[in-house]
N, C-alpha and C positions, 0 to 999 in steps of 0.2 A: 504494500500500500504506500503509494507518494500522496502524501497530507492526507486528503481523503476520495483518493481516484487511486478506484484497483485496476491490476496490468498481469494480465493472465497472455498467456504463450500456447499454443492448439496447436495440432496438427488438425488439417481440414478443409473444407471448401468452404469459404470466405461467402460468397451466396447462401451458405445454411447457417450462417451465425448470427445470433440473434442481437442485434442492435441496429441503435438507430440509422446510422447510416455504414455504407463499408468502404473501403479506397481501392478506388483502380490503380494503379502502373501504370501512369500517361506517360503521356510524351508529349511535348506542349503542344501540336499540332491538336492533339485531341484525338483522334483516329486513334481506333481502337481494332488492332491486331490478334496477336495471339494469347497466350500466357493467361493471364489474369484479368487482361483487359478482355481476351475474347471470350473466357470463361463468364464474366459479369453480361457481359452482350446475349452470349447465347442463352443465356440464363433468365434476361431481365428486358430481351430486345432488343430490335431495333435502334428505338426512339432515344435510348440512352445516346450510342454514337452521335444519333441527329444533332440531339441535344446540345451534346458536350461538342463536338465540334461549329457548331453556331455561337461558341462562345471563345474560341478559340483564335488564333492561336495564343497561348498566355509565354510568361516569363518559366525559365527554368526555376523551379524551386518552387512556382507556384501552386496554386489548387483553386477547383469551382468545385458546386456542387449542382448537379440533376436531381430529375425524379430517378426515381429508382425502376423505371418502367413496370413489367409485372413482379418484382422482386416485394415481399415483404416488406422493407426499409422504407422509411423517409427518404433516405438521399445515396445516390450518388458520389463520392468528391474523389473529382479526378484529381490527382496528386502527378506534378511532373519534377520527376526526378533526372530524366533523361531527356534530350529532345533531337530533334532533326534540323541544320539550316546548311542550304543550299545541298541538298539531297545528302548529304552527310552526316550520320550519328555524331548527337554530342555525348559521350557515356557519363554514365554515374558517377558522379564523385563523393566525398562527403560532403561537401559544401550542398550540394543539391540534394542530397540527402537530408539532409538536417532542416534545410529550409522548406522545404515538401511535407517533409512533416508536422514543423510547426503552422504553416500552412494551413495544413487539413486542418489543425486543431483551433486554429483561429476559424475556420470557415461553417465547423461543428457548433464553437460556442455562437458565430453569429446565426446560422439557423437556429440555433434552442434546441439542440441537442445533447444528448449526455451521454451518448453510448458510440462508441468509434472501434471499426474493426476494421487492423492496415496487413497488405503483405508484404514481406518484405522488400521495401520500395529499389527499386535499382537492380536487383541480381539478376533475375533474366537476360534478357536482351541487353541490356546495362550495362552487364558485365562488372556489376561490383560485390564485392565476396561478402558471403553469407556472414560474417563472422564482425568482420566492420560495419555491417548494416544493422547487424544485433546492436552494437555499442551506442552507434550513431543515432538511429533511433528511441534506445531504449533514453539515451541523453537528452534528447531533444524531446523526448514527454515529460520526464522529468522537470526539465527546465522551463518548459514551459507553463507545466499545470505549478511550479511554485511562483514562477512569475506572477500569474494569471488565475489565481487563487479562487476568483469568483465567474470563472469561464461556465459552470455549468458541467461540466466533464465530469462525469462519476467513474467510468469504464473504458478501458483500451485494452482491445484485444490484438495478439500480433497472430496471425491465421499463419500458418507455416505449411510448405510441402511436405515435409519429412523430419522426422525424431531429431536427427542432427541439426538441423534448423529451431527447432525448439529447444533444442539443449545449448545453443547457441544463445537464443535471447532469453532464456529462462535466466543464464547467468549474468546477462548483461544489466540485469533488474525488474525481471517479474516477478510477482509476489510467491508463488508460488507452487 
């Protein structure tokens, strides 16, 4: 528990977890390809894509949020960790890591939400390793929900592929 926002670590599909909104894997363009992002798509529609790309393209590091098309969730928040200019990958760094995340969490508390479930932003297609994305992350909620104390934020979940990925950010500062 960081102050009073719990941060639990899953292995799972990010579409069955239960809160208020969940986070895509953008890319600032917004188009939404494979991974996580087409997982959410195929899951929740269309209209997400539509959506989020009508809003697009944003800043590396940024985040919006959609409807959650037929997904359970209130929202959407694309998170761009990575992006594309002039047909060329920009990959993950920590810098866009950290601010992707804070991002989403600013975009949560300005919807009126309290429940945020993220994958791990960047590793994919990204290309940034499972392990500094734990850290980065897990730092960057931290730092944020003690910043921002009266955000609204009760719950962050990190939705993970695989037991190593969870054993990754479990150590990085999940509760438990």
């Amino acid at each position: 528990m960081t102050d009073n926002v719990q941060i639990e670590a899953i292995v799972g599909d990010i579409t069955q977890v239960d809160t208020d909104a969940i986070v895509n894997a953008a890319n600032t363009g917004l188009w939404m390809g494979s991974g996580v992002a087409g997982a959410i798509k195929s899951a929740g529609g269309q209209e997400i894509e539509r959506e989020a790309v009508a809003k697009g393209p944003i800043e590396l590091g940024g985040a919006v949020a959609t409807s959650a098309g037929t997904l359970p969730h209130k929202r959407v928040i694309h998170a761009a960790a990575m992006g594309y200019q002039g047909g060329s990958m920009i990959p993950a760094t920590a810098d866009s890591v950290r601010k992707a995340t804070e991002s989403v969490l600013r975009v949560a508390g300005e919807e009126g939400l309290t429940s945020v479930a993220f994958p791990a932003l960047g590793t994919g297609v990204g290309g940034f390793s499972i392990q500094e994305c734990a850290e980065v992350m897990a730092g960057a909620v931290q730092h944020y929900v003690s910043d921002n104390p009266d955000s609204g934020i009760t719950r962050v979940v990190f939705v993970l592929r695989d037991e190593e990925a969870r054993r990754a950010f479990k150590g990085a500062g999940e509760d438990g």
